[in-house]
N, C-alpha and C positions, 0 to 999 in steps of 0.2 A: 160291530163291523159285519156286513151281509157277509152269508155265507159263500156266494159268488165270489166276492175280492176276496177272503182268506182261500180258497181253492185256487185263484190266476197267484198269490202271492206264495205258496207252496209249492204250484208247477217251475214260478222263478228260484223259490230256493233251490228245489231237487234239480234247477236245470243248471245254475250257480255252481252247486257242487259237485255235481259230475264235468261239468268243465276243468273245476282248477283239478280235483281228483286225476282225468284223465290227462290232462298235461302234465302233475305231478309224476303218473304213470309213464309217459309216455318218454320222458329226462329218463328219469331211471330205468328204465328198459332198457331203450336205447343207449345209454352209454351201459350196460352192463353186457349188451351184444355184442359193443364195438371193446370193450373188456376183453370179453371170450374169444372175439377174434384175433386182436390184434396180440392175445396169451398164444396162441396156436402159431403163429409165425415167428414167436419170440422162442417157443419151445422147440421150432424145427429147426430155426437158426443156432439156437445153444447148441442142438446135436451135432449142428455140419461144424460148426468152430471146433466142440470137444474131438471129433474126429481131426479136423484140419491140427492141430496141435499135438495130437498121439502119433500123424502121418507125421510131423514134422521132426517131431522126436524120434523116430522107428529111422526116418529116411533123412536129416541133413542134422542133426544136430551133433552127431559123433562129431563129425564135423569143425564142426564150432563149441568144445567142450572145451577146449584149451585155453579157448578167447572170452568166452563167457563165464566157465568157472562156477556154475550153477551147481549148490549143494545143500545140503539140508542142515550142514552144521553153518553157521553165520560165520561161524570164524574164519572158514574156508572160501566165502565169498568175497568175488570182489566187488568195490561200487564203480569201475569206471573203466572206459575201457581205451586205449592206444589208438590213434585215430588209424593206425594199419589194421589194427583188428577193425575196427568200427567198419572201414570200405571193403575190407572182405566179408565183414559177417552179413553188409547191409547189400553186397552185389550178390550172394549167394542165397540169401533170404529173398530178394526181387526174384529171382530167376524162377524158384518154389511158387512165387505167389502167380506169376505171370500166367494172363490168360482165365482167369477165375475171377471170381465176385467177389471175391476179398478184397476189400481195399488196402488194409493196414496190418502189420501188426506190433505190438511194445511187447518187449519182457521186461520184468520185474525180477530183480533178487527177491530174497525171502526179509530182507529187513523193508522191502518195498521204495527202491530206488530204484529207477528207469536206467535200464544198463541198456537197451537196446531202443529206439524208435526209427523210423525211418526221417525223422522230422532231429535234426541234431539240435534242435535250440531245446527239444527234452526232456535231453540226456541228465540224468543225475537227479532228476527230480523226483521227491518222496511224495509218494502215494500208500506211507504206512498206515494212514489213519482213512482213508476210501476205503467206502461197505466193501464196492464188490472186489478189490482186493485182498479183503479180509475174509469175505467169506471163499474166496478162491485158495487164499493161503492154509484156511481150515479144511480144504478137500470138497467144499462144495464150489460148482460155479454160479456165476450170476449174470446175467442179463440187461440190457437196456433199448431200447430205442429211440430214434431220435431224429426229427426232421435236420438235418445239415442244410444251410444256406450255399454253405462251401465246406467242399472239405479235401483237402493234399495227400492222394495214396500214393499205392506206387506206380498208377499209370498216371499221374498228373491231377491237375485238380477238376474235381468234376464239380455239378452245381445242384443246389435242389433236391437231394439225396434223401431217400429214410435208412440211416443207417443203426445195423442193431452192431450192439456193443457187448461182448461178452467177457468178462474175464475167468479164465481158465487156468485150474491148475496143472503145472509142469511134474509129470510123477517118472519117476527112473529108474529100474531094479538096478541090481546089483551086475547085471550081464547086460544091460542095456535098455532099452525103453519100454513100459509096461506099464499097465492100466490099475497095475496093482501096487505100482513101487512107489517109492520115497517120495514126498513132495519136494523138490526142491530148488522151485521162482513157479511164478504167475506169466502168464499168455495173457493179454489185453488183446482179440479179435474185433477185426473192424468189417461187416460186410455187407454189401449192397441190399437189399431189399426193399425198394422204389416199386418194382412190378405188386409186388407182393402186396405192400401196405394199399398199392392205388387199389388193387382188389379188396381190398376190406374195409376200403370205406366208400368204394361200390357196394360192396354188400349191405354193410349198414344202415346204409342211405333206402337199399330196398328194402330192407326190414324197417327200417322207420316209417318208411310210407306206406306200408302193410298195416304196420300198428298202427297209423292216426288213421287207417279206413277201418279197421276193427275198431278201436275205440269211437270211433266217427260214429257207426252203425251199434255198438253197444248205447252209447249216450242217446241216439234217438228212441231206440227201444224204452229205454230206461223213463225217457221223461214222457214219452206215447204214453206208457203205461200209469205213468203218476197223473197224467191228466185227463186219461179215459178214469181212471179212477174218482178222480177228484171231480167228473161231470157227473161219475153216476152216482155217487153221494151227494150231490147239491140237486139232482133229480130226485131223487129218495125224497130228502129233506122234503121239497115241494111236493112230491103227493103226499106224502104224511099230514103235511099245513093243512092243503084242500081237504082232506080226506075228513079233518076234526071241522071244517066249515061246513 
């Protein structure tokens, strides 16, 4: 094979490979950006729930201690709750939420039965065996997000929502609410972050197009060089020939 066509057939390989190379790069960048970012909204919204949940404890839950019965021994808990409890806990919980980004929020007993939602159909439903009530019941919380088509808070139903999902532990000292006390039921927070997510995948969207101009202008580089190369060895080659004529 002349040395010509093995030089245009190694410009095509090296140019072959840094194509799929760079698209392989450019997947996984890219969603490892939209990774880090969409981590960073998830982490500021954990924060504002684990707060919103310590406010609610500190300021309405005395309140509603009678009617909800939240404790750390199971024996002391109940599963259900008097539909008069239920329209004062859930008219007194609206009023808390009113006005804020939260859309939603459940409590859980510690056996992980839905004693509270604002959605009655519910009520009573076991979520003992959901991660992130497990890992909320062990003292850590947990996170989600999640595009909603629809979703029923307590200002009504909104549409097309990214909503992050947090569940949170309920902790109680011994004199009243505290960051250090008892666990005893789970917080499932529900809160808007639409603005937020559409900014991160604005962002993304500019870091991806950043990276296929860099990788764009690496991959030209890369094959310039493999075939200024590959010319000046196939020039070589030829004065060498001439050079033994």
């Amino acid at each position: 094979m002349p040395r010509s066509v093995k030089s245009s057939l190694s410009t095509l390989f090296v140019g072959l490979s840094v194509l799929v190379i760079g698209v392989a790069g450019h997947h996984f960048a890219s969603k490892a950006i939209y990774e880090a970012l969409e981590s960073s909204v998830l982490l500021a919204s954990e924060a504002a729930n684990e707060d919103l949940t310590q406010l609610f404890v500190n300021d309405v839950y005395d309140a509603l201690d009678s009617m909800l019965q939240l404790n750390a021994d199971l024996g002391q808990q109940t599963d259900s709750l008097s539909d008069e409890d239920y329209n004062a806990i859930n008219q007194r919980i609206s009023e808390f939420m009113l006005g804020t980004d939260f859309l939603k929020i459940k409590i859980y007993n510690l056996k992980g039965v839905t004693l509270y939602s604002s959605d009655p159909r519910q009520l009573g439903s076991d979520y003992s065996q959901n991660s992130g009530f497990i890992n909320a019941s062990r003292g850590e919380s947990f996170s989600s997000v999640e595009l909603r088509s629809e979703f029923n808070g307590y200002s009504g139903v909104v549409y097309n929502r990214d909503v992050v999902s947090s569940y949170v532990p309920i902790r109680r000292g011994i004199t009243g609410g505290s960051v250090d006390g008892r666990i005893i039921g789970v917080a499932e927070v529900y809160t808007d972050r639409t603005n937020q997510m559409e900014a991160v995948r604005d962002k993304a969207a500019e870091y991806s197009f950043a990276l296929v101009i860099v990788l764009l202008l690496m991959s030209v580089v890369m094959v310039a060089t493999v075939w200024y190369l590959s010319i000046s060895i196939s020039e070589r080659y030829i004065d060498q020939l001439e050079a033994r004529e």
